[in-house]
C-alpha positions in Angstrom: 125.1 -19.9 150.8 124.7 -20.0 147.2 123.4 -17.2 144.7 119.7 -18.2 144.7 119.3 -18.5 148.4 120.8 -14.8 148.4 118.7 -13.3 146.0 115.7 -15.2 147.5 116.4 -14.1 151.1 117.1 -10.4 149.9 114.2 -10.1 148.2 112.2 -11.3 151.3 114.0 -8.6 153.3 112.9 -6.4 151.1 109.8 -7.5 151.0 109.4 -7.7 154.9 111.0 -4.0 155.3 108.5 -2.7 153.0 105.6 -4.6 154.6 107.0 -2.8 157.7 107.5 0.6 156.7 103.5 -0.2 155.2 102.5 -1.1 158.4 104.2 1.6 160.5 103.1 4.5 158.4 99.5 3.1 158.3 99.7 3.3 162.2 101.4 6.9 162.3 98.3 7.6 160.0 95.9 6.2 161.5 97.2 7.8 165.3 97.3 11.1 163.2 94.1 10.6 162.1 92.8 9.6 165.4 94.8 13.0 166.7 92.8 15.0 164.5 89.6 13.5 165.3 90.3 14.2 168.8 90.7 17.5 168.1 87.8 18.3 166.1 85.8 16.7 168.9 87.5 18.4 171.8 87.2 22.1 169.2 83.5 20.9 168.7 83.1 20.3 172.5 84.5 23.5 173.2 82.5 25.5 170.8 79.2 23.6 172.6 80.5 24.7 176.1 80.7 28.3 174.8 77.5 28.3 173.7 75.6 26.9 176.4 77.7 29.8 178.3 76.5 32.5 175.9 72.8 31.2 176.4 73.1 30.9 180.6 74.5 34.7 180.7 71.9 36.0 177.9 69.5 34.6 180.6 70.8 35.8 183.8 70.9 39.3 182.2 67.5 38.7 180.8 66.1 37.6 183.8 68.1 39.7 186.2 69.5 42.9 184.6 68.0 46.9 186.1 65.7 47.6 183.1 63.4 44.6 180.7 65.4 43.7 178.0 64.4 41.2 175.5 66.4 38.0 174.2 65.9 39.2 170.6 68.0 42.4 171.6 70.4 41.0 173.2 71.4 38.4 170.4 71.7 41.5 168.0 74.0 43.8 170.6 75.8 40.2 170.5 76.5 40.2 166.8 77.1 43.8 166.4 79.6 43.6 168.6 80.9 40.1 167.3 81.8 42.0 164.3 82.4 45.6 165.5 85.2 44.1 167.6 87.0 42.5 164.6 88.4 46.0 163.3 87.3 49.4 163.0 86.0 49.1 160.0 83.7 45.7 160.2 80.4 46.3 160.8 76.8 44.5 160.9 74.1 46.8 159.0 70.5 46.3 159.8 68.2 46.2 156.7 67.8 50.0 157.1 71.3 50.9 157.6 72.1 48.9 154.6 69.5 50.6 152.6 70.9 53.9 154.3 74.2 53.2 153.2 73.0 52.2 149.3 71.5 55.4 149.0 74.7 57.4 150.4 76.4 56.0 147.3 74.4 56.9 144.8 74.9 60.5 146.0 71.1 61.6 145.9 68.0 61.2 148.9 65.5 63.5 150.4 66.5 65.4 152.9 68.0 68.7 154.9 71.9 68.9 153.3 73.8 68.3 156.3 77.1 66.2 158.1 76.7 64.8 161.1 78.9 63.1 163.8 78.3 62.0 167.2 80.2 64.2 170.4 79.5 64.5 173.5 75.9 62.6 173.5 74.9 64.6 170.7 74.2 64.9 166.9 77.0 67.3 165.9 76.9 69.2 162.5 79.9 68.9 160.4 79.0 71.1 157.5 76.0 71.9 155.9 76.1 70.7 152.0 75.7 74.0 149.7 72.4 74.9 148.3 70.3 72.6 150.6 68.0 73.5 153.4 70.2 73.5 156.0 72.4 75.3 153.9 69.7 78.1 153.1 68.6 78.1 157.2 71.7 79.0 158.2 73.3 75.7 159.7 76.9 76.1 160.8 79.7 73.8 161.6 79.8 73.2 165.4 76.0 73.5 165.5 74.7 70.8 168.1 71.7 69.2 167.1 69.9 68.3 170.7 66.2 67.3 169.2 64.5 66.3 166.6 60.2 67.0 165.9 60.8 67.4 169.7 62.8 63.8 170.3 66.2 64.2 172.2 69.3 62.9 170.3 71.4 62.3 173.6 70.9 58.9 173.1 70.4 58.8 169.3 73.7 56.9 167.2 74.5 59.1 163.7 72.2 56.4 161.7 69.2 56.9 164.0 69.4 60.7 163.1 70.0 60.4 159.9 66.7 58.5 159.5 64.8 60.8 161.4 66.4 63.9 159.4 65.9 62.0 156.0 62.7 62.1 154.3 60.7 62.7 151.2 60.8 66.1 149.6 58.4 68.5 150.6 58.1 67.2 154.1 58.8 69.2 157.6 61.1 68.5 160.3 62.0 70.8 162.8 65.3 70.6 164.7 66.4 72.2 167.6 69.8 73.7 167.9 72.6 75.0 170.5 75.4 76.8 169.3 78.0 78.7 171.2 77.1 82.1 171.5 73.4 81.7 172.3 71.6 82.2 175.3 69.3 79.3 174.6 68.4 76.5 172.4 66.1 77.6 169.1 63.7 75.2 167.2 64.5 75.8 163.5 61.7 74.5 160.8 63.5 72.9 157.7 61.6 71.5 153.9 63.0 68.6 153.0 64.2 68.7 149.4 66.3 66.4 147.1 69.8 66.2 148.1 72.5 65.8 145.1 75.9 65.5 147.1 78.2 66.7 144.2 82.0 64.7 144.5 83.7 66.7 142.3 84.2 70.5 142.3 86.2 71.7 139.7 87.7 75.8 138.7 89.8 77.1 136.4 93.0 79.1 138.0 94.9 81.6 135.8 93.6 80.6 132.6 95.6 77.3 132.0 95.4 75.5 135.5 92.7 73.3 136.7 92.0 73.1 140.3 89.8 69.6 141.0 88.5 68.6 144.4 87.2 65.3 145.0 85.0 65.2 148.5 84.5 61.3 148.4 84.6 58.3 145.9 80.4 57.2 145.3 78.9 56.3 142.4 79.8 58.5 139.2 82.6 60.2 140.8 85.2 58.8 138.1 82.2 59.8 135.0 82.2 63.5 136.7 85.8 64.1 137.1 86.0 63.0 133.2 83.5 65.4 132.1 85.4 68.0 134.1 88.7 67.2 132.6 87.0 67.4 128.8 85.0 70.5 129.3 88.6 71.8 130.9 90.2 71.8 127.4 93.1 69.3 128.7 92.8 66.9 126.3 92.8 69.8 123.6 96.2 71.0 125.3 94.2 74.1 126.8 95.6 72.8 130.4 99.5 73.3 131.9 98.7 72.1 135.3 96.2 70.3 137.1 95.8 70.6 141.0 93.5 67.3 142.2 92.6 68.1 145.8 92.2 65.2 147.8 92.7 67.0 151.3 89.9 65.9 154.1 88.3 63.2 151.3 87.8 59.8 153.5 87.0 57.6 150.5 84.3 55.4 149.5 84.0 53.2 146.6 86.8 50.9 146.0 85.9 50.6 142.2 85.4 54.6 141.9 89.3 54.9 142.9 90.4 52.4 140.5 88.6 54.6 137.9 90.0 57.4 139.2 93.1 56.4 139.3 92.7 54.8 135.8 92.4 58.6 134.7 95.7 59.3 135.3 98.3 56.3 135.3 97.3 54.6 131.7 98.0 51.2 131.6 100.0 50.6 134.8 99.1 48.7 138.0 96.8 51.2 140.3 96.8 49.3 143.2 96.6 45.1 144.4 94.5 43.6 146.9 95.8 40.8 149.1 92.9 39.1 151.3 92.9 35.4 152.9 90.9 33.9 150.0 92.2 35.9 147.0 94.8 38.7 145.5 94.3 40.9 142.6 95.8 43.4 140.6 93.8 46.0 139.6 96.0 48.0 136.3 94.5 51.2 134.1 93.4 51.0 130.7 95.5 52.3 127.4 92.8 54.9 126.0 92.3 58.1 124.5 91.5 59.9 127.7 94.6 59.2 129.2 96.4 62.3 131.5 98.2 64.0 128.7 101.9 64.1 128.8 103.4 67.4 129.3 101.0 68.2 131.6 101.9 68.5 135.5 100.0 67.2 138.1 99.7 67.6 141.4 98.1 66.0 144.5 97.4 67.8 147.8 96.6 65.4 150.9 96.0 65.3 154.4 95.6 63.2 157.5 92.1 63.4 156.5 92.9 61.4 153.3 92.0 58.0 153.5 91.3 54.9 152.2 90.4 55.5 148.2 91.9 58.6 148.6 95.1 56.9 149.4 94.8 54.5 146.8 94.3 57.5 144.0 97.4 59.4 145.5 99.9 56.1 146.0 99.2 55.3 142.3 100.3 58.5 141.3 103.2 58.9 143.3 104.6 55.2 142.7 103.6 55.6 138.6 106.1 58.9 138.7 102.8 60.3 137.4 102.7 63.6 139.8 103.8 65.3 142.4 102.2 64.4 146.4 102.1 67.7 148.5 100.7 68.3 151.9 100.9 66.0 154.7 101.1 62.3 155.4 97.5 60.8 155.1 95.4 58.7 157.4 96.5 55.3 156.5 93.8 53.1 156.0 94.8 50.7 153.4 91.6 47.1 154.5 89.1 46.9 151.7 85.8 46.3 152.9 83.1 43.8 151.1 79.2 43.9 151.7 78.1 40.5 152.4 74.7 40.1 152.4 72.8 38.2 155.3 69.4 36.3 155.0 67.5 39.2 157.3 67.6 41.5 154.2 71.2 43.7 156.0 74.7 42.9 155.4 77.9 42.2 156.9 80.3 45.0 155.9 83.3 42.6 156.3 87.3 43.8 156.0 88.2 41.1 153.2 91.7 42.1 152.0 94.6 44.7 152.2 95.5 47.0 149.3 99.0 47.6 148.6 100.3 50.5 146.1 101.6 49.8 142.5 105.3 49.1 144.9 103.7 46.8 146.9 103.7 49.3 149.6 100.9 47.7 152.8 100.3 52.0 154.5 97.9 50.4 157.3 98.6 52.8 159.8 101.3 54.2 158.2 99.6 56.7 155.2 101.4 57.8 152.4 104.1 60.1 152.3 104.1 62.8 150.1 107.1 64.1 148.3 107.2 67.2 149.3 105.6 67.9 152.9 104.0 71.3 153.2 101.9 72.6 155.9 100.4 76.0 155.7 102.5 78.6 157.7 99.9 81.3 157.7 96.4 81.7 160.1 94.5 79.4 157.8 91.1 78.9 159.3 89.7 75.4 158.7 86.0 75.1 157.0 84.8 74.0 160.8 85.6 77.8 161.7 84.0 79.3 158.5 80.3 80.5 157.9 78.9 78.9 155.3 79.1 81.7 153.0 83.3 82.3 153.7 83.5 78.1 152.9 81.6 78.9 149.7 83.5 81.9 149.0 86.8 79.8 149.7 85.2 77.2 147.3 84.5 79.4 144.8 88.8 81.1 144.7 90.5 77.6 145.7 93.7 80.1 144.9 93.2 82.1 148.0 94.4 79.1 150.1 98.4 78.5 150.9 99.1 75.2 149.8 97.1 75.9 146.3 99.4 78.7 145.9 102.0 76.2 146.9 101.2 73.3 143.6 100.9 76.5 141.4 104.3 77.4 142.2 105.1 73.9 141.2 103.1 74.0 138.1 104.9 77.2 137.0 108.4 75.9 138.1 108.8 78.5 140.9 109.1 76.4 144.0 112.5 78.1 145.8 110.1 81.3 145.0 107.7 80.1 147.7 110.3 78.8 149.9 111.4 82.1 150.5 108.4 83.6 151.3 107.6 81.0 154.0 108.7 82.5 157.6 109.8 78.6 158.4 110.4 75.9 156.0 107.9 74.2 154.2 108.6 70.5 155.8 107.0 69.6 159.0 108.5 67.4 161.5 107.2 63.8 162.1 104.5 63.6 165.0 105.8 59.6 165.4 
């Protein structure tokens, strides 16, 4: 065979091969192809079956259930629960419970001044807020709230009573309480009045330490906590020691505790959201108003410190910026979005994770403080106090243990405290 006819008859081999690799690969794609169109059509198929299920069971309990209920209700107990199940934290929010929620933070509405949970069937008060009506009436903690202008609340959820409750100033409502100790129920007549739920509460302890508490994270909470700390003298050097009290706060506004945060840690990373569609980094701001240095700082948490309240203490402690005391907190670490739907409410949708400046994910986990404290002494909680004892404790934040605990810090006199603890200061794990 001579040269030519080789080269000719390897280049046709080549040329053949290559026209069958073509040919092959064109078939893998197109049974691929095929595969995936399958696939959609049997997910497509799938999805149809479901929903002709969903509408033959809406139907039989329509047509078939103990009371009349309507199709349009059942649809909606179908989608709240479509997105209450995702997480605890997911939610759908009617038109009023997103305008409910709006107003919450802004931090100002018409009404009595009061917390409210659900327990046992019934509206239960959590605190009153100070200086409000229900403040002034005499509301306690632990009061149950059983009616409303004469409507039982056994059946009532927390945002239907706090509709009925709300209202423009000037207005009457009159609720009926049980509390333990009474032989009976009373009817108790309450003036609305304008309600300005105040985030930051802030004293001055021996002179040269600040004592800060922040109840949640709503709108200006970052603008009041920087007033405080200017009116303090800190940034004037008037300040040794500042004591930011995050104990029982369950959060709120994401973009509050980046300002927050952004008080304290300068120009580092405060904390960096990781979510199926996008991740961020959220870092502080070089300004004039940063935390002086030379100044000590410490943070008291809880287990009720959650969510932005985590966000503010895990930038601290991974910055080296402060000191953690108390107890490990709740560990709530999703980020929620409000996603707004075409019947005027919103989807409040868990979008993302937050992780702390060392990448730290605390879902369920909380944050650990440095040094774990619990109060050794017969500390009453605020849920045991009368309003005017919480006010009181409010008013001399020094009076309570683990306050005297971060001053010891501040003033370098930690063994000090040790010693006067019957036990030691750290608690064992409840894992």
């Amino acid at each position: 065979m001579d040269k030519k006819f080789k080269g000719s008859f390897k280049d046709w081999l080549i040329v053949v091969l290559f026209s069958f690799s073509a040919f092959s690969f064109w078939k893998l794609s197109s049974n691929i192809g095929a595969e995936e169109s399958n696939r959609k059509s049997a997910t497509d198929q799938s999805i149809y079956e479901k929903i002709n299920l969903f509408n033959e069971v809406m139907k039989k309990v329509s047509d078939n259930y103990v009371y009349e209920v309507s199709d349009e209700e059942l649809i909606m107990r179908a989608i709240k629960w479509m997105v209450n199940s995702l997480d605890p934290f997911s939610a759908y929010m009617s038109p009023a419970e997103l305008k409910d929620m709006e107003v919450e933070t802004r931090g100002q509405f018409g009404g009595l001044g009061i917390e409210i949970t659900k327990k046992d069937y019934y509206i239960l008060v959590i605190t009153p807020i100070e200086d409000t009506p229900a403040w002034r009436a005499g509301i306690l903690p632990g009061d149950r709230i059983i009616k409303i202008d004469g409507e039982p609340t056994r059946d009532m959820t927390v945002q239907d009573a706090v509709r009925r409750l709300r209202g423009q100033k000037g207005t009457k409502v009159v609720i009926t309480i049980e509390r333990s100790g009474w032989d009976e129920p009373k009817d108790i007549e309450l003036i609305r009045d304008i309600i300005k739920v105040k985030s930051v509460r802030a004293s001055t302890i021996e002179k040269d330490i600040l004592y800060v508490r922040l109840t949640n994270f709503q709108e200006r909470t970052s603008d009041d906590l920087l007033d405080t700390l200017k009116k303090s003298g800190l940034y004037e050097g008037k300040i040794k020691g500042v004591i930011l009290d995050l104990r029982n706060n369950p959060g709120g506004l994401l973009s509050e505790a980046i300002k927050v945060g952004d008080l304290f840690v300068g120009d580092e990373v405060i904390v960096s959201t990781r979510g199926r569609n996008s991740s961020k980094d959220y870092r502080g701001r070089k300004e004039r108003n940063d935390f002086p240095a030379g100044v000590s700082l410490v943070v008291l948490v809880n287990r009720g410190s959650a969510s932005a309240s985590e966000i503010v203490a895990g930038a601290i402690k991974d910055n080296k910026k402060g000191i953690i005391v108390g107890q490990r907190t709740f560990g709530k670490a999703s980020v929620q979005t409000i996603i707004p739907i075409s019947n005027g409410g919103a989807l409040r949708l868990t979008t993302a994770h937050y992780y702390t400046p060392l990448g730290t994910n605390i879902e369920e986990k909380g944050i650990q403080p440095d040094i774990l404290f619990k109060p050794k002494g017969e500390e009453r909680s605020f849920a045991e106090m009368t309003p005017q004892e919480i006010l009181e404790r409010r008013q001399h934040p020094e009076y309570d243990e683990e306050v005297k605990f971060a001053i010891s810090i501040i003033r370098g006199e930690p063994l000090k405290v040790k010693q006067n603890q019957k036990e030691p200061i750290s608690e064992e794990s409840e894992d």
